[in-house]
PAPA-897624 format. One record per atom (N, C-alpha, C): residue in one letter; atom name; x, y, z. Coordinates in steps of 0.02 Angstrom, whole numbers, plus 50000, padded with zeros to 5 digits. Layout:
BEGIN
REC,residuo,atomo,xx,yy,zz
REC,a,CA,X,Y,Z $
...
***
This chain:
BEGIN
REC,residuo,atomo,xx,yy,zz
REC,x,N,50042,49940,50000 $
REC,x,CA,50000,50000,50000 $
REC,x,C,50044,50062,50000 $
REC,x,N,50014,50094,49968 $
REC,x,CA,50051,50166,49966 $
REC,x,C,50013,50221,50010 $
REC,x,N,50036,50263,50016 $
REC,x,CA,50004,50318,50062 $
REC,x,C,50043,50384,50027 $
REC,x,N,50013,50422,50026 $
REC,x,CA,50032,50502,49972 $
REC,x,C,50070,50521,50009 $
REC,x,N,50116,50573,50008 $
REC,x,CA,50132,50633,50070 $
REC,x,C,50087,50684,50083 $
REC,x,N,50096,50718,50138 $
REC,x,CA,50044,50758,50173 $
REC,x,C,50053,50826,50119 $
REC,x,N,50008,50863,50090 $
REC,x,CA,50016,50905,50036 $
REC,x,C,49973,50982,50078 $
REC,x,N,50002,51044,50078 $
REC,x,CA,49956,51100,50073 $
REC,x,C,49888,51087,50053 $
REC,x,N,49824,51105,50091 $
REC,x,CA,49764,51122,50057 $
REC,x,C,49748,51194,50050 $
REC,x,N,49720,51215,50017 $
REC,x,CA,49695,51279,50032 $
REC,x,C,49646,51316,50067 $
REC,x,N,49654,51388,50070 $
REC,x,CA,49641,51406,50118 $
REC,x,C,49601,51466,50094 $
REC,x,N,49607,51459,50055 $
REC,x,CA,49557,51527,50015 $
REC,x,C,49520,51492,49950 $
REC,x,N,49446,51527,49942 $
REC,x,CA,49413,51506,49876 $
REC,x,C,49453,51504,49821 $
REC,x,N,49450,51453,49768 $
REC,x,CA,49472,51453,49721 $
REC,x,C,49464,51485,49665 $
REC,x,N,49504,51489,49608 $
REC,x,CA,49478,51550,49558 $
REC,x,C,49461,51514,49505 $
REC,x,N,49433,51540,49447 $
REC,x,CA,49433,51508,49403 $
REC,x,C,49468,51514,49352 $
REC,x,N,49485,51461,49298 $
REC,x,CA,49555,51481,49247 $
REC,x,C,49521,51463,49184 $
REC,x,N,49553,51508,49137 $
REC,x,CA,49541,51522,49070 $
REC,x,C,49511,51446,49036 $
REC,x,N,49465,51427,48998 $
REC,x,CA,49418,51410,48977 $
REC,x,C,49467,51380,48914 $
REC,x,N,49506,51430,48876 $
REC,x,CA,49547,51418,48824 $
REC,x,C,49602,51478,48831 $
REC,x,N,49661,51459,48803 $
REC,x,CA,49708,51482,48806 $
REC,x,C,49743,51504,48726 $
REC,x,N,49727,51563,48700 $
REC,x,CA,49726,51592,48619 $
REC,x,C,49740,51650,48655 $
REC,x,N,49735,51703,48573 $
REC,x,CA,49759,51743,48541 $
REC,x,C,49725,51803,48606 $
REC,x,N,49776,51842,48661 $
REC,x,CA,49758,51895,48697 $
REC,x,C,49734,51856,48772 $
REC,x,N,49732,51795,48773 $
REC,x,CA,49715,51756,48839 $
REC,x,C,49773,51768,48890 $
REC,x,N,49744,51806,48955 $
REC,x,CA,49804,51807,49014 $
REC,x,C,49803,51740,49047 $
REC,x,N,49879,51724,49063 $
REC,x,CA,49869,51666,49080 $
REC,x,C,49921,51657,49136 $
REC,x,N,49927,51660,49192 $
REC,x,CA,49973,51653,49257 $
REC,x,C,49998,51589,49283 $
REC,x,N,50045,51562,49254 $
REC,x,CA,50079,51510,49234 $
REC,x,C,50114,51499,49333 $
REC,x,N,50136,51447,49371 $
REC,x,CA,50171,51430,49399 $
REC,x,C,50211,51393,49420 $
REC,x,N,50261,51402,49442 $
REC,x,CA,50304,51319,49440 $
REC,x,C,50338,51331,49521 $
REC,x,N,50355,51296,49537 $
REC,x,CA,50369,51288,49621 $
REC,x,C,50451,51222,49594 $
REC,x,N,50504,51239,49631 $
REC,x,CA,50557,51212,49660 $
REC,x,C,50609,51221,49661 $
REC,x,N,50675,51199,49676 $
REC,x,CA,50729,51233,49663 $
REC,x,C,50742,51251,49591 $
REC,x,N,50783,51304,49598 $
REC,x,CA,50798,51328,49520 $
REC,x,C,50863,51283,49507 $
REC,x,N,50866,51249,49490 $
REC,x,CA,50906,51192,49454 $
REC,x,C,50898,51148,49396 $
REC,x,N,50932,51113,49346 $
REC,x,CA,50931,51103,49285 $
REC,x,C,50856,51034,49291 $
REC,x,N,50876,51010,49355 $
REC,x,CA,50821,50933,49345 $
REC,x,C,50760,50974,49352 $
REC,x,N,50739,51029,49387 $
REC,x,CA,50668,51044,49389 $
REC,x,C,50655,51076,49331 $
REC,x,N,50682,51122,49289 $
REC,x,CA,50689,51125,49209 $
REC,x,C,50654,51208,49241 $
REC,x,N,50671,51247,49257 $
REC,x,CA,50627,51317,49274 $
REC,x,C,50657,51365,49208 $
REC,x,N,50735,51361,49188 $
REC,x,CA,50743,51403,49117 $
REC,x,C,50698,51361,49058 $
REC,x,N,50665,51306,49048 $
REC,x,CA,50617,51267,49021 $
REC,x,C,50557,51326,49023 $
REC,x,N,50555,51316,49070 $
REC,x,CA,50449,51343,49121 $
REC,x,C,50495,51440,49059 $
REC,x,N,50535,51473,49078 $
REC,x,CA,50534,51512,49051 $
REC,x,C,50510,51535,48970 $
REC,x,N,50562,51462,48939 $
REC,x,CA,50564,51461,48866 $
REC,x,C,50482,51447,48863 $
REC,x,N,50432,51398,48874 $
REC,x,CA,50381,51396,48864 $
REC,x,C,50323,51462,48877 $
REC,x,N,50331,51486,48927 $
REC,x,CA,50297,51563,48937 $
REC,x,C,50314,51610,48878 $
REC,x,N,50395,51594,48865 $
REC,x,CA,50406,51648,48800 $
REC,x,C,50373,51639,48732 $
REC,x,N,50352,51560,48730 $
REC,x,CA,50342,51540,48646 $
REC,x,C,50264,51543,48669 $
REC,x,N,50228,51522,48717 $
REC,x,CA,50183,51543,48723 $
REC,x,C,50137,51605,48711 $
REC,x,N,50188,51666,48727 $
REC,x,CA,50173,51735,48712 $
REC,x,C,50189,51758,48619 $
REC,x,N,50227,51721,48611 $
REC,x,CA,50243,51720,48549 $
REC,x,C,50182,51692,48485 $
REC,x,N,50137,51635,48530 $
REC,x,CA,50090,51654,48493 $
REC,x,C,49989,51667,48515 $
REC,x,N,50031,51747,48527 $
REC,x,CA,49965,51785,48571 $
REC,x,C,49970,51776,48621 $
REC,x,N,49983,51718,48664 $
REC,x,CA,49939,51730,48726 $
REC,x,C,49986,51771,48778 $
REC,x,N,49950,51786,48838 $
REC,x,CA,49974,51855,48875 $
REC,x,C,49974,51816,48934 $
REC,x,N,50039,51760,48917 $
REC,x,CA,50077,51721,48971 $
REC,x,C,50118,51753,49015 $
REC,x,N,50102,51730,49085 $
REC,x,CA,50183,51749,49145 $
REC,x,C,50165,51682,49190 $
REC,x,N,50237,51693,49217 $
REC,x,CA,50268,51637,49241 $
REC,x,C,50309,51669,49299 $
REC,x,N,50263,51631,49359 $
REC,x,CA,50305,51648,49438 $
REC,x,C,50346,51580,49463 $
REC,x,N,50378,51594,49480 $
REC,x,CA,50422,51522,49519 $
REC,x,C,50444,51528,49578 $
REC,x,N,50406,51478,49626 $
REC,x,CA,50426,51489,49683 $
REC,x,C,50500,51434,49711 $
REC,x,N,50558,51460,49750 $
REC,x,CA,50586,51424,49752 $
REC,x,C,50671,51448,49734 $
REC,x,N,50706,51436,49775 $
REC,x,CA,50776,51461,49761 $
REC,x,C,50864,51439,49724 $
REC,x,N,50890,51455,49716 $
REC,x,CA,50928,51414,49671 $
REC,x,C,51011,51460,49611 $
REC,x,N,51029,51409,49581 $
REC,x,CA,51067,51448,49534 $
REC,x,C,51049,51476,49472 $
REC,x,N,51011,51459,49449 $
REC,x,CA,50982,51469,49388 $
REC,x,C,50936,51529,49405 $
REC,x,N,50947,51558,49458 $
REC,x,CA,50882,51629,49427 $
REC,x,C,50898,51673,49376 $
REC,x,N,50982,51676,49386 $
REC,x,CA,51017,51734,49324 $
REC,x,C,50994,51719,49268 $
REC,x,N,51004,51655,49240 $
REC,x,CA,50984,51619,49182 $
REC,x,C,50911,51626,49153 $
REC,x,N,50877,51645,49215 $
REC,x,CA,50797,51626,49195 $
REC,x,C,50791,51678,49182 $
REC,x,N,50818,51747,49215 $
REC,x,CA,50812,51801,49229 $
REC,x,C,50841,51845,49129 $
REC,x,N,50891,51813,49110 $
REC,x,CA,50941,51827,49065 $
REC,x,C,50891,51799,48988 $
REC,x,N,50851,51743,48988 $
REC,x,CA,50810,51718,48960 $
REC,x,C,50742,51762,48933 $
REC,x,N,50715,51775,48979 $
REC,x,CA,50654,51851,48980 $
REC,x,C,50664,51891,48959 $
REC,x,N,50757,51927,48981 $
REC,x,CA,50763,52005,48943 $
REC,x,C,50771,51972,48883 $
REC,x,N,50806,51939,48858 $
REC,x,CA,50830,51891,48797 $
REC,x,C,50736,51943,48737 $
REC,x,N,50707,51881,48787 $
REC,x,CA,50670,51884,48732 $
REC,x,C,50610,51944,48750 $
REC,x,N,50624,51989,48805 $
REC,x,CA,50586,52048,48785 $
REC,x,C,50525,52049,48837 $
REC,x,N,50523,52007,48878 $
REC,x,CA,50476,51978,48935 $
REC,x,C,50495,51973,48984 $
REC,x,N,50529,52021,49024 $
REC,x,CA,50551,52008,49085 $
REC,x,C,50505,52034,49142 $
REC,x,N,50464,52083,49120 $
REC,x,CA,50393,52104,49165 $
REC,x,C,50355,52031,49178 $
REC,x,N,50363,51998,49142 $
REC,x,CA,50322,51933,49148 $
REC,x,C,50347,51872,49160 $
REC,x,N,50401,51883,49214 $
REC,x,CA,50432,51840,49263 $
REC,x,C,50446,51855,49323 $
REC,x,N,50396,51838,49352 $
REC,x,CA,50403,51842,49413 $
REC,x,C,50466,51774,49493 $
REC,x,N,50502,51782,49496 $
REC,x,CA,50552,51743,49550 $
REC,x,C,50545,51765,49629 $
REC,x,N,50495,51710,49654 $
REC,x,CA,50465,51715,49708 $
REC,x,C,50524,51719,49780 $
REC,x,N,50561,51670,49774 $
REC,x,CA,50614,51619,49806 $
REC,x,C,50569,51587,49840 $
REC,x,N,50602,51577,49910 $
REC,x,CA,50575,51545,49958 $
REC,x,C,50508,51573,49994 $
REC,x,N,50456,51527,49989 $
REC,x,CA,50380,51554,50023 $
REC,x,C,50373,51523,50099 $
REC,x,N,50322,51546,50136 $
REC,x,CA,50308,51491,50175 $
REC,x,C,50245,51463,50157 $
REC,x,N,50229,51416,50213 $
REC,x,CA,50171,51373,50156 $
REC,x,C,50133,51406,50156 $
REC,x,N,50089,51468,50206 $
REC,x,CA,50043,51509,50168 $
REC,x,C,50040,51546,50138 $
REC,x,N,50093,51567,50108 $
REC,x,CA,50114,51631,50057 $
REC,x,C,50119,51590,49983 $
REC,x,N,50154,51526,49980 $
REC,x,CA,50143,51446,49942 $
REC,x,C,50061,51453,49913 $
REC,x,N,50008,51445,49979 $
REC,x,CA,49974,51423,49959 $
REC,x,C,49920,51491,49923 $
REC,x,N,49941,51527,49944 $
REC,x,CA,49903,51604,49920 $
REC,x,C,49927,51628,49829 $
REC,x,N,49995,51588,49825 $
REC,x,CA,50031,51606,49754 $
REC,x,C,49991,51559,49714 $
REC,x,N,49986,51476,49725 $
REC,x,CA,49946,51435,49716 $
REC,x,C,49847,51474,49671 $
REC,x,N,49829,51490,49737 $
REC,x,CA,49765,51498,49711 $
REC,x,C,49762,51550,49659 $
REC,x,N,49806,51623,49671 $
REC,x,CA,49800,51652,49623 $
REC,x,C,49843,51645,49546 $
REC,x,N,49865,51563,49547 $
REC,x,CA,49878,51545,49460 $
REC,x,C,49815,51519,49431 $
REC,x,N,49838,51521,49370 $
REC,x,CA,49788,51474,49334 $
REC,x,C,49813,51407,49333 $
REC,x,N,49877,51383,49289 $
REC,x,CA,49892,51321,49289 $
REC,x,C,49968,51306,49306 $
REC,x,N,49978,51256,49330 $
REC,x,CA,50054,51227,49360 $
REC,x,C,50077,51198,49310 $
REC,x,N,50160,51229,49313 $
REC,x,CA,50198,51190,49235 $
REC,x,C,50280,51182,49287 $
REC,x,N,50286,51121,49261 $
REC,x,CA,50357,51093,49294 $
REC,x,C,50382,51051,49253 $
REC,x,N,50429,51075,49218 $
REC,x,CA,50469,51046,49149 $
REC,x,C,50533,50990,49188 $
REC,x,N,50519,50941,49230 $
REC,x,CA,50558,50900,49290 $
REC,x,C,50602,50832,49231 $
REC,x,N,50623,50821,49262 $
REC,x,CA,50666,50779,49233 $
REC,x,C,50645,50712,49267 $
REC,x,N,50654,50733,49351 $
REC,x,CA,50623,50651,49381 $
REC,x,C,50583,50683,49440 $
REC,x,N,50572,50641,49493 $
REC,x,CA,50524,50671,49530 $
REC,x,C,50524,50607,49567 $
REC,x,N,50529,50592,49648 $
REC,x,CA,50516,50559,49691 $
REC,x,C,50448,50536,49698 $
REC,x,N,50411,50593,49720 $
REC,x,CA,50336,50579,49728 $
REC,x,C,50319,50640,49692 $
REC,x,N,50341,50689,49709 $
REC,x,CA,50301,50761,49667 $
REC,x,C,50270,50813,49718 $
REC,x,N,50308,50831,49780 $
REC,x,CA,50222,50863,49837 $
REC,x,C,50211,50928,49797 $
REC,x,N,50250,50970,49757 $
REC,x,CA,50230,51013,49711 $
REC,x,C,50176,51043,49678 $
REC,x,N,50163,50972,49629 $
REC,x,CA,50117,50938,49571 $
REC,x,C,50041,50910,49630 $
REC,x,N,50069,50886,49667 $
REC,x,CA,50010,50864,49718 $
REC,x,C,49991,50930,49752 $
REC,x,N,50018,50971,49767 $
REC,x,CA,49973,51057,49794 $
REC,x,C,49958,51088,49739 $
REC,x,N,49979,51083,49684 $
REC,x,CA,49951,51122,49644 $
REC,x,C,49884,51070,49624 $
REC,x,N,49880,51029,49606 $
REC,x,CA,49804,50986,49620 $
REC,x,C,49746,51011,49675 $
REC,x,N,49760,51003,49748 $
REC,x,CA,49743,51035,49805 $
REC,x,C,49728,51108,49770 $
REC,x,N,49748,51133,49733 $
REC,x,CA,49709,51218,49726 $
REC,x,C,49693,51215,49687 $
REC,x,N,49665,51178,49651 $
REC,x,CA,49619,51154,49599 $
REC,x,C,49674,51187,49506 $
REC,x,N,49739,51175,49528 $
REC,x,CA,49772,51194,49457 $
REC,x,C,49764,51123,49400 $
REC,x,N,49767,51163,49360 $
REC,x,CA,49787,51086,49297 $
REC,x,C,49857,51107,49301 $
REC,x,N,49877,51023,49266 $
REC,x,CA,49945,51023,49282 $
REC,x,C,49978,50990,49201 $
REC,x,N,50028,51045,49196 $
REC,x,CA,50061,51014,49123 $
REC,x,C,50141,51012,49156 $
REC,x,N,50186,50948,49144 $
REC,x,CA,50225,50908,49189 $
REC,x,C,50268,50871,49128 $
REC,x,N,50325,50838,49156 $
REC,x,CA,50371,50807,49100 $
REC,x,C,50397,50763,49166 $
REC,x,N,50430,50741,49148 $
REC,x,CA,50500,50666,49172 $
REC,x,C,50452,50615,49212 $
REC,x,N,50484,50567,49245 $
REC,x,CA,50470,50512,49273 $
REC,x,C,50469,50510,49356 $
REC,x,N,50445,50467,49385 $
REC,x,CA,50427,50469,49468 $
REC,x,C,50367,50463,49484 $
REC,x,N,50339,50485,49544 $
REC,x,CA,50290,50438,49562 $
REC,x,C,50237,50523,49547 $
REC,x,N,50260,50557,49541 $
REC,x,CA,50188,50604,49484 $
REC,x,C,50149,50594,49415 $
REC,x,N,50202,50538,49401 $
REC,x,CA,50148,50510,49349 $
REC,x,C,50094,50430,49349 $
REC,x,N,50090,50442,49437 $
REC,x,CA,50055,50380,49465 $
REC,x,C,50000,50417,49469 $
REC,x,N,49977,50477,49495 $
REC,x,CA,49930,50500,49532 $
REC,x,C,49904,50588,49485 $
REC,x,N,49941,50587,49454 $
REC,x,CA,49900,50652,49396 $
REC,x,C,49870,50623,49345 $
REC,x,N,49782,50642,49343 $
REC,x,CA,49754,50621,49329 $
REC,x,C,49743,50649,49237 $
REC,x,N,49717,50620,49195 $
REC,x,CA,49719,50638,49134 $
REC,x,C,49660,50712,49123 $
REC,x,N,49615,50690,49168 $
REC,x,CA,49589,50747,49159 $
REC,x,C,49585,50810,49182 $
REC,x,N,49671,50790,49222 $
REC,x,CA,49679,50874,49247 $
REC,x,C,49763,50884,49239 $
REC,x,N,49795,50844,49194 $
REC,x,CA,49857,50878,49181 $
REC,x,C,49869,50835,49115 $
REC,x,N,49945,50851,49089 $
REC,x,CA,49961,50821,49036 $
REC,x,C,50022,50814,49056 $
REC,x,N,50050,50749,49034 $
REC,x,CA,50115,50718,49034 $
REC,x,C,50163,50757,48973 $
REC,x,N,50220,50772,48964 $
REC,x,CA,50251,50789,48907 $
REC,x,C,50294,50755,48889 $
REC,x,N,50305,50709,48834 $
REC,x,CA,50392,50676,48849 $
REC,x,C,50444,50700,48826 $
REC,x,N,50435,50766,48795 $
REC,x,CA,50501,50814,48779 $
REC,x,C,50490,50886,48824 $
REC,x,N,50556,50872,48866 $
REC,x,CA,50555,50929,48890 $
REC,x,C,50591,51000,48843 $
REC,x,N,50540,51010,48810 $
REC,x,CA,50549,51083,48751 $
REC,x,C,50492,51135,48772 $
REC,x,N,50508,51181,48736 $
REC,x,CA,50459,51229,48756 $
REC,x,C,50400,51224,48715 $
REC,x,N,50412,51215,48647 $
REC,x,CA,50372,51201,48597 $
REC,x,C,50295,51136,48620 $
REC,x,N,50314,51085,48632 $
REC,x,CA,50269,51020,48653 $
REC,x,C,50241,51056,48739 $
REC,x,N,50271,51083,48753 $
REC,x,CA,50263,51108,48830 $
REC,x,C,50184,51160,48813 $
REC,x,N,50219,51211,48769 $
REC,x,CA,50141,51257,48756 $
REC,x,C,50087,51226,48746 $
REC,x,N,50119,51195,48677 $
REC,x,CA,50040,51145,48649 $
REC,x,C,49996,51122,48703 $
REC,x,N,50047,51098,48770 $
REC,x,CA,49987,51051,48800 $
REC,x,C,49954,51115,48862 $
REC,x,N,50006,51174,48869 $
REC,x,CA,49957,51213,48910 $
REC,x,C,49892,51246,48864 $
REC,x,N,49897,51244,48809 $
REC,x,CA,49852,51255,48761 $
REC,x,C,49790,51190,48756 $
REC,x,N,49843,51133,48770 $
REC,x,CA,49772,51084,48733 $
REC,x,C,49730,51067,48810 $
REC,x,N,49763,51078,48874 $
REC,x,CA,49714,51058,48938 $
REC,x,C,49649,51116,48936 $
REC,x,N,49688,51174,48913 $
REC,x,CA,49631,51241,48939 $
REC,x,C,49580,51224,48883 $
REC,x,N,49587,51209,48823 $
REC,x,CA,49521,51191,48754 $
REC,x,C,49515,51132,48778 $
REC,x,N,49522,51083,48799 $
REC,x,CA,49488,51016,48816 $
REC,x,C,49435,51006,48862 $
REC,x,N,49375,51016,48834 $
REC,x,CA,49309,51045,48877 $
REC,x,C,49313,50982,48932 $
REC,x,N,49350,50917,48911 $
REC,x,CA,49337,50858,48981 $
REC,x,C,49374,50877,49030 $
REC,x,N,49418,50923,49021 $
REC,x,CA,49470,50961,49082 $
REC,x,C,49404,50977,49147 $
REC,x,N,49429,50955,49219 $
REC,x,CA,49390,50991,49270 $
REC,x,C,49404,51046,49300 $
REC,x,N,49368,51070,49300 $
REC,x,CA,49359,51147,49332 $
REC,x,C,49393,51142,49409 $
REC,x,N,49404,51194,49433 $
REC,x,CA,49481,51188,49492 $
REC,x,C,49449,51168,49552 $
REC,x,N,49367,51172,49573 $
REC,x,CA,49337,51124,49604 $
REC,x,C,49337,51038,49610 $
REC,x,N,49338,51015,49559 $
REC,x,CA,49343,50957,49539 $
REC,x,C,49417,50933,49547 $
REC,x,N,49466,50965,49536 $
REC,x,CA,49520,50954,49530 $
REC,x,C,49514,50950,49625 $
REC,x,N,49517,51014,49626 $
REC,x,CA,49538,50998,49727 $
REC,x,C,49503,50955,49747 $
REC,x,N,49446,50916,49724 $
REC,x,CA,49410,50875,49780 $
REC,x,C,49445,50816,49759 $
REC,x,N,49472,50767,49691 $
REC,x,CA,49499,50736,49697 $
REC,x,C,49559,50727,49716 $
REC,x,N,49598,50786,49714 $
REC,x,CA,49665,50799,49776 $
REC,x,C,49653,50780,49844 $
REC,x,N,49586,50808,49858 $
REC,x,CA,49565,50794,49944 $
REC,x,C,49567,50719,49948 $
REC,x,N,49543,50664,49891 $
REC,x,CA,49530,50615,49906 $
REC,x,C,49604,50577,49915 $
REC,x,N,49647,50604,49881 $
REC,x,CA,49707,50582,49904 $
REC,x,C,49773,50593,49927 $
REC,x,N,49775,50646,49952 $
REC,x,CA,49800,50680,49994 $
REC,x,C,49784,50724,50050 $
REC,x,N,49726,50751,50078 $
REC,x,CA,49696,50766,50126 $
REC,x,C,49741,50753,50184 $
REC,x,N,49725,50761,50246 $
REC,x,CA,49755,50757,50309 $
REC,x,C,49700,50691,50330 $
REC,x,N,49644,50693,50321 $
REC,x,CA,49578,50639,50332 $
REC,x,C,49591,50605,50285 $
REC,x,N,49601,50598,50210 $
REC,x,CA,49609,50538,50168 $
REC,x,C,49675,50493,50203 $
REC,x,N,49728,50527,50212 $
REC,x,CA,49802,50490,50239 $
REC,x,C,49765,50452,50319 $
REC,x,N,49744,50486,50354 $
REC,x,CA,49756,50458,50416 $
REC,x,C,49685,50391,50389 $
REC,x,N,49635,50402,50354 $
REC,x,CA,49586,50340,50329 $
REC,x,C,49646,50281,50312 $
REC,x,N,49684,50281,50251 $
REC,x,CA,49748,50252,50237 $
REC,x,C,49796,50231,50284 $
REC,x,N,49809,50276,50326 $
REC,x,CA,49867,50227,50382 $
REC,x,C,49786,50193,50432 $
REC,x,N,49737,50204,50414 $
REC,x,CA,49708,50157,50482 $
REC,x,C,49700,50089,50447 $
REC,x,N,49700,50076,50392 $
REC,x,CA,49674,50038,50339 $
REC,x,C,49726,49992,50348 $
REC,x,N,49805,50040,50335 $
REC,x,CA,49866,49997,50330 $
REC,x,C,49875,49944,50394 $
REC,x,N,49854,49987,50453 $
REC,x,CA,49868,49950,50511 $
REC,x,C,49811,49879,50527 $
REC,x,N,49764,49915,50493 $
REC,x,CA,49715,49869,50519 $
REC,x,C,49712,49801,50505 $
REC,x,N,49741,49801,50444 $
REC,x,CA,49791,49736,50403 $
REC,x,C,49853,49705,50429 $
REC,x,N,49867,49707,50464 $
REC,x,CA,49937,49684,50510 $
REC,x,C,49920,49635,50553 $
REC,x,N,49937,49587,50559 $
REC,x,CA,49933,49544,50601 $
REC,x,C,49934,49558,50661 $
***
C-alpha cells in the first residue's frame, strides 16, 4: 500500500482559469522548486516565452531558490519579457498556498520526481497540471487534469498548456481539489494509515 505525502490544502476560495488559452488570453503560469537544471525552470521560462509568441498574455512565477535565477532572469530580457517573470524564492506554506490559488495552471518541465508534493498542491488548489519526466507524479495526475510531456521543450510544453485549457473534459479547479482531497487530505492519509494498520497481524 502506498500512502501520498501530506500536501498544502487551501485556504482561500478558488479562482477560476481560462476556459481556452489563444490569441490575447492572460494566463498566470506557475512552477514551484529549486531553480536547478532537473526541475527544468529556464524550460517553464522558454515555454511562457513561445507561448506569448503566439498571442497569449503568458507569465510565469516560480517559487523556490537556486542557481539558475540569472539564467531565467537573462532568458526574459533575451526575449523581451522580463515584466512577465516573476522569482518568488522561498515562500512559506501560506504565502505557497496564496501564490497557488491566484495561478491558473502549474507547469514543471522535471526531469524526475520522487513523489512530486509540488504537482500534488498544485492539484489541492484546483490547478491543471502540464508536467514532464518520470517518478511517482505520473502515478497520481490524473488525465483529466494535467498532461504528461515527453520532451522537455518549450514548443510540446505550450501545445499542451494550450490543449488542457480547450479540452472541455478538463475539470474545473473544484473538481480538481476535491479529487486531491481524496488523496492527499490530512483525513484521506490518516483513513489510509488506519486501513494499513488494520491489516497487520
Amino acid at each position: 500500500m502506498v500512502i501520498g505525502n501530506e500536501v498544502i490544502m487551501p485556504s482561500e476560495p478558488l479562482r477560476p482559469r481560462p476556459s481556452t488559452v489563444s490569441d490575447g488570453t492572460a494566463v498566470k503560469l506557475v512552477g514551484v522548486g529549486s531553480l536547478i537544471e532537473r526541475k527544468g525552470p529556464v524550460i517553464a521560462v522558454r515555454t511562457m516565452v513561445e507561448l506569448r509568441s503566439r498571442g497569449v498574455d503568458a507569465s510565469l512565477t516560480w517559487v523556490g531558490d537556486g542557481p539558475l535565477a540569472e539564467q531565467m532572469r537573462e532568458q526574459a530580457q533575451k526575449a523581451g519579457v522580463i515584466e512577465s517573470l516573476h522569482l518568488r524564492g522561498h515562500l512559506t506554506p501560506e504565502e505557497l498556498s496564496h501564490e497557488l490559488v491566484r495561478s491558473d495552471l502549474f507547469l514543471l518541465p522535471v526531469e524526475t520526481e520522487t513523489f512530486g508534493v509540488a504537482m500534488a498542491e498544485a492539484l489541492a488548489h484546483g490547478l491543471p497540471v502540464v508536467a514532464t519526466g518520470t517518478g511517482g507524479h505520473t502515478e497520481f495526475l490524473p488525465n483529466e487534469a494535467s498532461r504528461l510531456v515527453q520532451r522537455r521543450d518549450s514548443g510540446p510544453l505550450a501545445d499542451a498548456v494550450q490543449n488542457i485549457c480547450a479540452d472541455p473534459d478538463t475539470w474545473n479547479p473544484a473538481e480538481i481539489s476535491a479529487y486531491a482531497a481524496t488523496r492527499f487530505s490530512p483525513s484521506a492519509r490518516a483513513t489510509a494509515y488506519g486501513e494499513a494498520y488494520s491489516g497487520l497481524d
